[in-house]
C-alpha positions in Angstrom: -72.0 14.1 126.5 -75.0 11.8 125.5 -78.4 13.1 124.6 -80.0 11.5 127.8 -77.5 13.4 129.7 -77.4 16.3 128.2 -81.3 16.5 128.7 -81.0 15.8 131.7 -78.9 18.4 132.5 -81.1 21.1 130.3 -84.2 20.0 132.2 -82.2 20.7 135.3 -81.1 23.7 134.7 -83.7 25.2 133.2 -87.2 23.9 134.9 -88.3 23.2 138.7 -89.8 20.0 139.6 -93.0 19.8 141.6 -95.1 16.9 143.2 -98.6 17.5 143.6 -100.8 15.3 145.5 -104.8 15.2 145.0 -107.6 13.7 146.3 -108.2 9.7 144.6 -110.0 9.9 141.5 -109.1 13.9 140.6 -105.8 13.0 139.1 -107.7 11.5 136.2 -110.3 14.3 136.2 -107.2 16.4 135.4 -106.0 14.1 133.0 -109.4 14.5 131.4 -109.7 17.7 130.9 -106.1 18.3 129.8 -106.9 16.2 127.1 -110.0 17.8 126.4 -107.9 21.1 125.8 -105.5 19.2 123.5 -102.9 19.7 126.4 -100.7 17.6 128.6 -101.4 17.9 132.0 -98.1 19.9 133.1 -99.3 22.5 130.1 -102.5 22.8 131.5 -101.5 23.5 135.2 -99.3 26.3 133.7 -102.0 27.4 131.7 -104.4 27.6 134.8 -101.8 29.3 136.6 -100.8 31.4 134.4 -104.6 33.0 134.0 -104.4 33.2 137.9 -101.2 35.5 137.4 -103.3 37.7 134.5 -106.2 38.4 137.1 -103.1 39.4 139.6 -101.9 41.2 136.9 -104.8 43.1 135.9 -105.9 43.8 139.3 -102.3 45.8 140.2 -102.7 47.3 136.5 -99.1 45.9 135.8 -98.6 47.2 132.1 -98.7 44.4 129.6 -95.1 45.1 128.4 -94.2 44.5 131.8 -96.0 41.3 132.3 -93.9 38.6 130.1 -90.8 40.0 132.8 -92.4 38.8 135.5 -92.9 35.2 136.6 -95.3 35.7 138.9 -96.7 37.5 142.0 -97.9 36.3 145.3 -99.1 37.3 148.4 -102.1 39.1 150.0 -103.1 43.0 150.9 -102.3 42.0 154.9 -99.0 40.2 154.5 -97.6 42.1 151.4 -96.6 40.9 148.1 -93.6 39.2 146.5 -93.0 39.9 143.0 -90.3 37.6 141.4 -88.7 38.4 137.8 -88.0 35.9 135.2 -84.0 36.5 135.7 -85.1 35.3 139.3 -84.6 38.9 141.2 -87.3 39.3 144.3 -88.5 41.7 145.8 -91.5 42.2 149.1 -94.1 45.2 148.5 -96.5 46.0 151.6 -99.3 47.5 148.7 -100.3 46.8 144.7 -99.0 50.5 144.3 -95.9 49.6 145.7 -95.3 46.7 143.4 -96.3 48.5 140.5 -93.3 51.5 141.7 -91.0 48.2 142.2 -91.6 46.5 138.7 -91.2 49.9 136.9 -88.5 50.9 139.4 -86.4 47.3 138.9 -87.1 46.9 135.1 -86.4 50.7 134.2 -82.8 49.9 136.0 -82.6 46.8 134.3 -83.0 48.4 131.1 -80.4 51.1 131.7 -78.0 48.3 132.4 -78.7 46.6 129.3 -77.5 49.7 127.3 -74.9 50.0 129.2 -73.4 46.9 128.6 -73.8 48.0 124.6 
């Protein structure tokens, strides 16, 4: 396989694309302060929304060593919440103490099945 392929194939397996439209003249605002960061502008996004997930985080009181096995959590107090894991399990919880019983809940399992596996 050549390299051009084979990074290719890596960037498809590995990352989701995304197009994101702005308003004229914010796209170099971005650009701007990307740069002002030392960052590229995809780093900086994930940076921002990243932070975003920490405040999420914080607010449910999601344990830190708990946090880098999460991607991310959305959703509202009315409509629920959606917690997805890095290994790309979901789950829906009506209330934060909900997801906080379904991330220690799934990773606790996940854990047992790990040593299992030893």
């Amino acid at each position: 396989m050549d390299k051009t392929k084979y990074k290719n194939t890596h960037r498809d397996n590995h990352y989701d694309r995304l197009e994101l439209a702005v308003p004229k003249g914010m796209k170099q605002m971005i650009k701007s302060m990307a740069t002002d960061k030392g960052m590229s502008v995809n780093s900086y996004l994930i940076d921002l929304i990243r932070k975003d997930q920490e405040g999420m985080f914080d607010t449910m009181q999601i344990a830190e060593k708990n946090r880098e096995k999460i991607s991310g959590i959305t959703g509202n107090m009315h409509d629920g919440y959606d917690v997805i894991f890095n290994d790309g399990y979901q789950c829906h919880c009506r209330t934060k103490k909900d997801v906080r019983s379904a991330i220690i809940s799934y990773l606790t399992e996940d854990y047992k099945n790990l040593t299992e596996d030893t």
